[in-house]
ChimeraX commands (.cxc) that place a marker at each C-alpha (Angstrom):
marker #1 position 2.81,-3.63,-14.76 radius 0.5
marker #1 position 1.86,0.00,-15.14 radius 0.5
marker #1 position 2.96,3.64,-16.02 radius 0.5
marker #1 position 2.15,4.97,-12.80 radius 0.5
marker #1 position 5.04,2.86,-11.20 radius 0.5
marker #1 position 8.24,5.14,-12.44 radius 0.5
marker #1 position 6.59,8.20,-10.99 radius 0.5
marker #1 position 5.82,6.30,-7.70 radius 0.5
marker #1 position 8.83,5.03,-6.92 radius 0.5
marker #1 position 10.75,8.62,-7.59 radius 0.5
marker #1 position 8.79,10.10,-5.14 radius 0.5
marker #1 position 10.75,10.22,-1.27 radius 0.5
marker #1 position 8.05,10.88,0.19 radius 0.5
marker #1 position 5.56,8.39,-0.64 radius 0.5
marker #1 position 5.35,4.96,0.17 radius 0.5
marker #1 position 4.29,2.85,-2.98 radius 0.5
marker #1 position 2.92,-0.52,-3.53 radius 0.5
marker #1 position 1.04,-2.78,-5.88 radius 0.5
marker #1 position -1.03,-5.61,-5.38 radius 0.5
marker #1 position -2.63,-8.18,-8.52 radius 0.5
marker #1 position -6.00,-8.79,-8.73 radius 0.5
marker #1 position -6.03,-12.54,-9.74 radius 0.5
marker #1 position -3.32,-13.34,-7.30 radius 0.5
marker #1 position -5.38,-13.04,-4.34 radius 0.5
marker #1 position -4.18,-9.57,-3.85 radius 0.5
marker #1 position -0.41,-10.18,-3.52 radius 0.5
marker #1 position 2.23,-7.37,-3.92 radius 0.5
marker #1 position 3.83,-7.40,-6.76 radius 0.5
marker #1 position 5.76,-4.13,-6.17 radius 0.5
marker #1 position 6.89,-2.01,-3.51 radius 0.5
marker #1 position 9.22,0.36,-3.33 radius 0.5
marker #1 position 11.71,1.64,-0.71 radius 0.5
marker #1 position 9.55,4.30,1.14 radius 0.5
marker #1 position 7.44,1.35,1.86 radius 0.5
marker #1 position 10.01,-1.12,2.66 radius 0.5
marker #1 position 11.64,1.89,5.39 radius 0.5
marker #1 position 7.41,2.11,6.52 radius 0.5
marker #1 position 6.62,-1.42,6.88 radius 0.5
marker #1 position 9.86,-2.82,7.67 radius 0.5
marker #1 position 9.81,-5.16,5.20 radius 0.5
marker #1 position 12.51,-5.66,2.41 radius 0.5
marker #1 position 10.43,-6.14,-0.83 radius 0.5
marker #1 position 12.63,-9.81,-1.34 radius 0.5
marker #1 position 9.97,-10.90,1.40 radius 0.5
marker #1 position 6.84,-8.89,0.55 radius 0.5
marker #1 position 6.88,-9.53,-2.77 radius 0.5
marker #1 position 4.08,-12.52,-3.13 radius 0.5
marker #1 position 2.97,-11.66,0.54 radius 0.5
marker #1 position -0.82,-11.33,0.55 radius 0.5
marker #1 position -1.54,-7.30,1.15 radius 0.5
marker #1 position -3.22,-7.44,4.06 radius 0.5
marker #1 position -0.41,-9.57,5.67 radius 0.5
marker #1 position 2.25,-7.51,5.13 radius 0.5
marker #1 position 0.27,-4.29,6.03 radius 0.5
marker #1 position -2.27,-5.35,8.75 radius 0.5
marker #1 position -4.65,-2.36,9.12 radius 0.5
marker #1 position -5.79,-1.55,12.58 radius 0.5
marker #1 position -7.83,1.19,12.23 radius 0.5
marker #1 position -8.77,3.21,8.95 radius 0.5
marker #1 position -11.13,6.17,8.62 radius 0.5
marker #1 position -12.33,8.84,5.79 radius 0.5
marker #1 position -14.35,11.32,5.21 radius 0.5
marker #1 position -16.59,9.34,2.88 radius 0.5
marker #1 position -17.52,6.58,6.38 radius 0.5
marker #1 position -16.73,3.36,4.33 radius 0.5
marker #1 position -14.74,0.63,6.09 radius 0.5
marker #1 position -11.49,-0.07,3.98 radius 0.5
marker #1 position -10.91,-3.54,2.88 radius 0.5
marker #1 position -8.60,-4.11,-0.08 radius 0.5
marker #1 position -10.79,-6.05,-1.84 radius 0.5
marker #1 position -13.42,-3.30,-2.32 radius 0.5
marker #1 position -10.91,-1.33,-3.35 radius 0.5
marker #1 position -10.62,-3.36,-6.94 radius 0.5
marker #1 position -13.84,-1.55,-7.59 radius 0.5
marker #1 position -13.95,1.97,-6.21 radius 0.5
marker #1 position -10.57,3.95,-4.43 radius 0.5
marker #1 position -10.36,4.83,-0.65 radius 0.5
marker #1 position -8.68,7.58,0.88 radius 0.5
marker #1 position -8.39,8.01,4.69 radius 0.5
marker #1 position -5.78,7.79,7.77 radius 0.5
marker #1 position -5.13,4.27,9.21 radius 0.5
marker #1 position -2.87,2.67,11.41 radius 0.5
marker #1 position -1.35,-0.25,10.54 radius 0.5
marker #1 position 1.24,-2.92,12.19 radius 0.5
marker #1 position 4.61,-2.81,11.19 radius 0.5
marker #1 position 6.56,-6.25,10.31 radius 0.5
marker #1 position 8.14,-5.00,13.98 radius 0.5
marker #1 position 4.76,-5.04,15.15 radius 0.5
marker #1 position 4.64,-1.58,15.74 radius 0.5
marker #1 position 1.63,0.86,15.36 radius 0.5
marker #1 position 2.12,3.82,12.32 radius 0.5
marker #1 position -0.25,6.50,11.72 radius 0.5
marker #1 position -0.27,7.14,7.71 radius 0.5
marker #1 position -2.71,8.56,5.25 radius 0.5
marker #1 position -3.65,5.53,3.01 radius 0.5
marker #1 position -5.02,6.29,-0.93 radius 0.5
marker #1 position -5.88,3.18,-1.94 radius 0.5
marker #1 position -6.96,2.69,-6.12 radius 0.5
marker #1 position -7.83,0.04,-9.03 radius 0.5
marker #1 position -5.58,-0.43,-11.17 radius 0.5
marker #1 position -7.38,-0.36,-14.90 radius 0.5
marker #1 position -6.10,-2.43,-17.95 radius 0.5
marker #1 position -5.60,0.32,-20.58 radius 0.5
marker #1 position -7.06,-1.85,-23.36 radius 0.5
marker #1 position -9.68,-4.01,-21.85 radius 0.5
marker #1 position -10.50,-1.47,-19.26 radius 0.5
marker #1 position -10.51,-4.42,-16.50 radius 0.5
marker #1 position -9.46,-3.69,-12.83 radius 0.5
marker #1 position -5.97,-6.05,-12.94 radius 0.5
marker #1 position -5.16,-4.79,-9.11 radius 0.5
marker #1 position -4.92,-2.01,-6.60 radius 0.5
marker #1 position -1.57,0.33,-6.08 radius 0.5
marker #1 position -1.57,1.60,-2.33 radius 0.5
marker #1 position 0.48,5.09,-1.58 radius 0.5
marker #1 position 1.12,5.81,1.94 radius 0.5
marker #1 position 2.55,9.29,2.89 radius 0.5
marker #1 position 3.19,10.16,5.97 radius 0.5
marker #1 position 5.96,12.85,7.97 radius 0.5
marker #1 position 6.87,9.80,9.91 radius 0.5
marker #1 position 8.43,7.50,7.28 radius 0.5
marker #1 position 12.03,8.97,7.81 radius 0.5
marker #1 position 11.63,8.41,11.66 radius 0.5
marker #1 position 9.94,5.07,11.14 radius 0.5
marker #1 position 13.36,4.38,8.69 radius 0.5
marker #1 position 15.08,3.68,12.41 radius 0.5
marker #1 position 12.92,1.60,14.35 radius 0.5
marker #1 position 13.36,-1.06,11.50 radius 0.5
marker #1 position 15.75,-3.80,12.44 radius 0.5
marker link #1:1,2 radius 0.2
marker link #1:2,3 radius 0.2
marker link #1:3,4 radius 0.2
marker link #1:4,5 radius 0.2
marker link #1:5,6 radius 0.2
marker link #1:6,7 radius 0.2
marker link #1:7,8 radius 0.2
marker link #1:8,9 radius 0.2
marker link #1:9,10 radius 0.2
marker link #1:10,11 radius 0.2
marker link #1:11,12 radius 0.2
marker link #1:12,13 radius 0.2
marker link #1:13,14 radius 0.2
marker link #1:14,15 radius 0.2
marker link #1:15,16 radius 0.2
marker link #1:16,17 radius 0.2
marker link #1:17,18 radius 0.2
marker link #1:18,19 radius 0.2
marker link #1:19,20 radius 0.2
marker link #1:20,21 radius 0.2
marker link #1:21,22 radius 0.2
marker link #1:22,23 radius 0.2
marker link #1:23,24 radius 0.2
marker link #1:24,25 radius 0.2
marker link #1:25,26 radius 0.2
marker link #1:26,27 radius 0.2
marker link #1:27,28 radius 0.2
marker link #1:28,29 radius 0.2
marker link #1:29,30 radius 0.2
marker link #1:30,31 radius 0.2
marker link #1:31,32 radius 0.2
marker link #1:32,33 radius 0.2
marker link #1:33,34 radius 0.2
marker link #1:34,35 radius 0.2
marker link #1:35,36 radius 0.2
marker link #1:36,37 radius 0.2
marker link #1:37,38 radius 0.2
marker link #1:38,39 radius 0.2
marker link #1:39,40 radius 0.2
marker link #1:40,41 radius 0.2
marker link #1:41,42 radius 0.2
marker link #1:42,43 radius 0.2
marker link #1:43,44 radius 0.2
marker link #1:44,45 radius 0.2
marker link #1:45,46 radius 0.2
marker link #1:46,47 radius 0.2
marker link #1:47,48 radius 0.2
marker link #1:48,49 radius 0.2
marker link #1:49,50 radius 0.2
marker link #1:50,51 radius 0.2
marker link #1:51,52 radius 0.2
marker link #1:52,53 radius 0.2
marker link #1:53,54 radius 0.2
marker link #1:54,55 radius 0.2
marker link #1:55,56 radius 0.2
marker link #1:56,57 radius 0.2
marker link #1:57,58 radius 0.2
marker link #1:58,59 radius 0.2
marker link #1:59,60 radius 0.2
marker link #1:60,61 radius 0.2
marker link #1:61,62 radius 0.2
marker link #1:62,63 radius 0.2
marker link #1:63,64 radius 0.2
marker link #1:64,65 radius 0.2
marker link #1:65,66 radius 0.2
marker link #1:66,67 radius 0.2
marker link #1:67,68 radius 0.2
marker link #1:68,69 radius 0.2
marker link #1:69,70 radius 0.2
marker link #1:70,71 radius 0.2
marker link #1:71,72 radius 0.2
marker link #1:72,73 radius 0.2
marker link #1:73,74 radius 0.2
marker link #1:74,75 radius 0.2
marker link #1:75,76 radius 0.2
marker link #1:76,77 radius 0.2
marker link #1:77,78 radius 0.2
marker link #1:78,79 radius 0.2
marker link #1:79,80 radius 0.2
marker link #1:80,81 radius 0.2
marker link #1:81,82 radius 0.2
marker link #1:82,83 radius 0.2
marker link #1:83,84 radius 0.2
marker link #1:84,85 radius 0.2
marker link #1:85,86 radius 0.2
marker link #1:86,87 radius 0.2
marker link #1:87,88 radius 0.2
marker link #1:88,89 radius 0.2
marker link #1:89,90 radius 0.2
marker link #1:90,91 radius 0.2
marker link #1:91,92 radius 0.2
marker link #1:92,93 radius 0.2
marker link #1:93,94 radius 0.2
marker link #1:94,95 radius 0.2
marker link #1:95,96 radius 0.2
marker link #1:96,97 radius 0.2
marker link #1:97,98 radius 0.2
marker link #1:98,99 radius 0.2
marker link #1:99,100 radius 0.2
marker link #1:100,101 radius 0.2
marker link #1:101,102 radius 0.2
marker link #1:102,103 radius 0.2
marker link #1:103,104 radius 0.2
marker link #1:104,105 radius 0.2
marker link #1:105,106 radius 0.2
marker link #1:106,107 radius 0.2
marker link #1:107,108 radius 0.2
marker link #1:108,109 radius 0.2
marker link #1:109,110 radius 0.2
marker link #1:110,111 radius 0.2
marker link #1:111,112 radius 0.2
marker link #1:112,113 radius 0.2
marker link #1:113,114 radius 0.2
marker link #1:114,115 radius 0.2
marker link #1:115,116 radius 0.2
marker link #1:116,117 radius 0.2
marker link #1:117,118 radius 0.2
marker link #1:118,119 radius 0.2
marker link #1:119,120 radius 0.2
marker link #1:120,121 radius 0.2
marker link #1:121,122 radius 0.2
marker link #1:122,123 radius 0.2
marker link #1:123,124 radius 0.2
marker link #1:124,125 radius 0.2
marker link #1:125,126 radius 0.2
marker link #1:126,127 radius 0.2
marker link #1:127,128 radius 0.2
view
């Protein structure tokens, strides 16, 4: 889908995912930081709407706006949330949430999500 995908899903420490625009904001990539920090294996998110495969229970940033993935098609977010594991546990990350731009057309065709967090090696456990 995009160049910023090979240097996402090199990094250890970050938790990467991507969600399409005209697919009602399902993931169409994650990669394993993410799977270790949601406990989900990407077989199963892949397809999952966003929002139900990383329910957000509290976000906040400096710039005051609520997050909701769907704004973030138009404008990026960056803040610390907690959101519910697939083990329904709580996990304190810092969320940067962007559009993804169509090089050509300059369209928003989705949003990629990057999660970091110390905790993702720890969290790599509690996963069943």
């Amino acid at each position: 889908m995009c160049a910023w995908r090979n240097n996402e899903a090199r990094s250890a420490d970050s938790a990467a995912c991507a969600a399409e625009r005209r697919a009602l904001r399902l993931v169409r990539y994650i990669n394993t930081a993410a799977e270790a920090l949601t406990c989900w294996p990407s077989r199963e998110m892949l397809g999952m709407q966003i929002e139900k495969g990383m329910p957000i229970l509290r976000a906040v940033s400096k710039s005051q706006k609520p997050l909701s993935f769907r704004m973030t098609l138009h404008e990026p977010w960056n803040g610390d949330v907690e959101l519910l594991t697939r083990e329904r546990q709580t996990v304190s990350v810092w969320l940067s949430a962007s559009p993804i731009l169509d090089g050509e057309s300059g369209s928003t065709i989705g949003v990629v999500i990057v999660l970091g967090s110390p905790k993702i090696a720890t969290q790599q456990a509690a996963c069943s």
